[in-house]
GUVEXDREN-706998 format. One record per atom (N, C-alpha, C): residue in one letter; x, y negated, z negated. Coordinates in steps of 0.02 Angstrom, whole numbers, padded with zeros to 5 digits, always signed. Each point is the difference from the previous one (the first is absolute). Layout:
aXYZ...
***
This chain:
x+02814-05238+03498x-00042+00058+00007x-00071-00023+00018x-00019+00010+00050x-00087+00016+00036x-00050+00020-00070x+00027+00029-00026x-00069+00030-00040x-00003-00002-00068x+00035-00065-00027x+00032+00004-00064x-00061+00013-00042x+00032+00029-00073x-00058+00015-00042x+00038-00007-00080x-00023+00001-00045x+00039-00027-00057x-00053+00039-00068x+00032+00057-00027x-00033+00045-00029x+00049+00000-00090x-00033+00023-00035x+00045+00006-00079x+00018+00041-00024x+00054+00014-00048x+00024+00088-00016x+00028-00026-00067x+00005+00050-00037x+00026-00011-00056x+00062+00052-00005x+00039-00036-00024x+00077+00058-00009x-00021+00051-00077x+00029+00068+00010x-00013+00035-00060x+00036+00050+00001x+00021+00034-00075x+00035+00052-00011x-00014+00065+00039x+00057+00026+00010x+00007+00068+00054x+00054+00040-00021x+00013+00035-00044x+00057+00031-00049x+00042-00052-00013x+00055+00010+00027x+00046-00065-00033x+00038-00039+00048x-00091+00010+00042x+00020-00083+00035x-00073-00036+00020x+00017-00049+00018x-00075-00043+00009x-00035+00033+00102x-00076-00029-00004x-00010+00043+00081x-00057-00063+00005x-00024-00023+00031x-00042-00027+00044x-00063+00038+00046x-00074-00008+00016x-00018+00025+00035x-00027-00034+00060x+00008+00006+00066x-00016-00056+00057x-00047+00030+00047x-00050-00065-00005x-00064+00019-00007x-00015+00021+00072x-00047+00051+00016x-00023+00034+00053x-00015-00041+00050x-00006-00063+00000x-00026-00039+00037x+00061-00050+00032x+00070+00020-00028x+00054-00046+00012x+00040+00073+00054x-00014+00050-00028x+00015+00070+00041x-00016-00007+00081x-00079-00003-00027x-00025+00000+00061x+00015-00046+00070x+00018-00065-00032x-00001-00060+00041x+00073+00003+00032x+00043+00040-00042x+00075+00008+00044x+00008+00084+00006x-00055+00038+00000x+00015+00065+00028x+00035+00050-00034x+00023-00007-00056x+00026+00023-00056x-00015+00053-00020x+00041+00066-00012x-00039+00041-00035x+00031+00043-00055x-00002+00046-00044x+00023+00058-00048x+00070+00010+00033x+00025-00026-00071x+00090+00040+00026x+00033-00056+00032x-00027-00035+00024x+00057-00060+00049x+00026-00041-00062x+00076-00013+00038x+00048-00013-00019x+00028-00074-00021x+00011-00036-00036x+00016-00064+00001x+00045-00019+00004x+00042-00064+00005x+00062-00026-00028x-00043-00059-00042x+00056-00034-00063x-00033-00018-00056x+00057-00069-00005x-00028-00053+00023x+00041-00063-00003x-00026-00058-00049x+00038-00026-00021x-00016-00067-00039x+00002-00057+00059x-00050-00058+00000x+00006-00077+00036x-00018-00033-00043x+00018-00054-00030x-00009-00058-00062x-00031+00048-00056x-00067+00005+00002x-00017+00026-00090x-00061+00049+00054x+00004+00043+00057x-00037+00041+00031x+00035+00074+00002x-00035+00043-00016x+00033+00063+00013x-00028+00022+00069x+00038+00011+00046x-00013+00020+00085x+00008+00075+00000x-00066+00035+00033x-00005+00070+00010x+00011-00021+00071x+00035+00045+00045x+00026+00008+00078x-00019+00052+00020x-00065+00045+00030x+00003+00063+00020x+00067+00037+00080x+00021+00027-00034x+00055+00016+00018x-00024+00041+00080x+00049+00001+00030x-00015+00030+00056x+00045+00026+00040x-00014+00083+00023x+00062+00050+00016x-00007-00014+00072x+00031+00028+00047x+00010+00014+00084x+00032+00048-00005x-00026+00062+00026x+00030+00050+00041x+00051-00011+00013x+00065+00044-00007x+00059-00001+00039x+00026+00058+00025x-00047+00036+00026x+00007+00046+00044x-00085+00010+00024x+00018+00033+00078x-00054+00004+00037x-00048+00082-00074x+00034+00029-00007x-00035+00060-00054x-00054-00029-00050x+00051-00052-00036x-00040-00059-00055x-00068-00010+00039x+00011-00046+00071x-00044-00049+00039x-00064+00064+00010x+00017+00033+00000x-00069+00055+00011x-00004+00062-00035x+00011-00019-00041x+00013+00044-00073x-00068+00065-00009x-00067-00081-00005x-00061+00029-00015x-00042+00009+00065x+00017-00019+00044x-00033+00003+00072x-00018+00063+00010x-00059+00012+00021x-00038+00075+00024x-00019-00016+00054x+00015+00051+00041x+00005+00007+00081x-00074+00029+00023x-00053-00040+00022x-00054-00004+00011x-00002+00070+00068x+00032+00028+00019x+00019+00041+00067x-00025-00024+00071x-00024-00071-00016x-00033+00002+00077x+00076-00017+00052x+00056+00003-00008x+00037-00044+00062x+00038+00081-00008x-00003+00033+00077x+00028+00050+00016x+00049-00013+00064x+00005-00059+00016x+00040-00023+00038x+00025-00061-00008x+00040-00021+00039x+00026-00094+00017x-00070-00031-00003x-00013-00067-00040x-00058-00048+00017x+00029-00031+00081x-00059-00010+00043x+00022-00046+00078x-00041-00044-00037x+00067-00067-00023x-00007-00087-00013x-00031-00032+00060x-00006+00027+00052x-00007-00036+00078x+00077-00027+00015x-00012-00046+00051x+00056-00005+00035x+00035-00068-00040x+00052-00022+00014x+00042-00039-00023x-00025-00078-00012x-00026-00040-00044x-00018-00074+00016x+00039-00038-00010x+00069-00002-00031x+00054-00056-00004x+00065+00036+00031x+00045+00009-00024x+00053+00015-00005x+00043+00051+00000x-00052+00068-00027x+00010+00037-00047x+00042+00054+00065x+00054+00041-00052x+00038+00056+00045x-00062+00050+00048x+00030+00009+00071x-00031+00067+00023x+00033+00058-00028x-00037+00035-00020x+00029+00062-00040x-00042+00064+00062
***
């Protein structure tokens, strides 16, 4: 990792189970935010948080939250062809 940083937390009771808090500054540095999801692995004597990560599997998903700015009332003209590409 480019930007490593090495911060401290203490484990502590959370009803009847233990919780961790990770510090704003470890958030920040991998983009992290409220609600994201982990997977939770053991490596030798390290507990590994994995922020998990979905993909769309449908075009509906892929533009779920997308708001349609109204400016394109027609076909965009790409210009003309520079490699390969089909004449349509």
């Amino acid at each position: 990792m480019e930007n490593a940083i090495q911060e401290y937390t203490t484990l502590s009771q959370w009803g009847n189970s233990k919780a961790t808090r990770i510090p704003a500054s470890v958030l920040k540095l991998l983009n992290i935010d409220v609600n994201q999801k982990f997977s939770v692995s053991v490596q030798g004597q390290s507990i590994v948080l994995t922020p998990e990560t979905t993909q769309a599997t449908s075009i509906h998903e892929l533009f779920a939250d997308w708001e349609d700015d109204g400016l394109r009332h027609h076909e965009l003209d790409w210009g003309k062809a520079e490699g390969e590409e089909l004449s349509w």
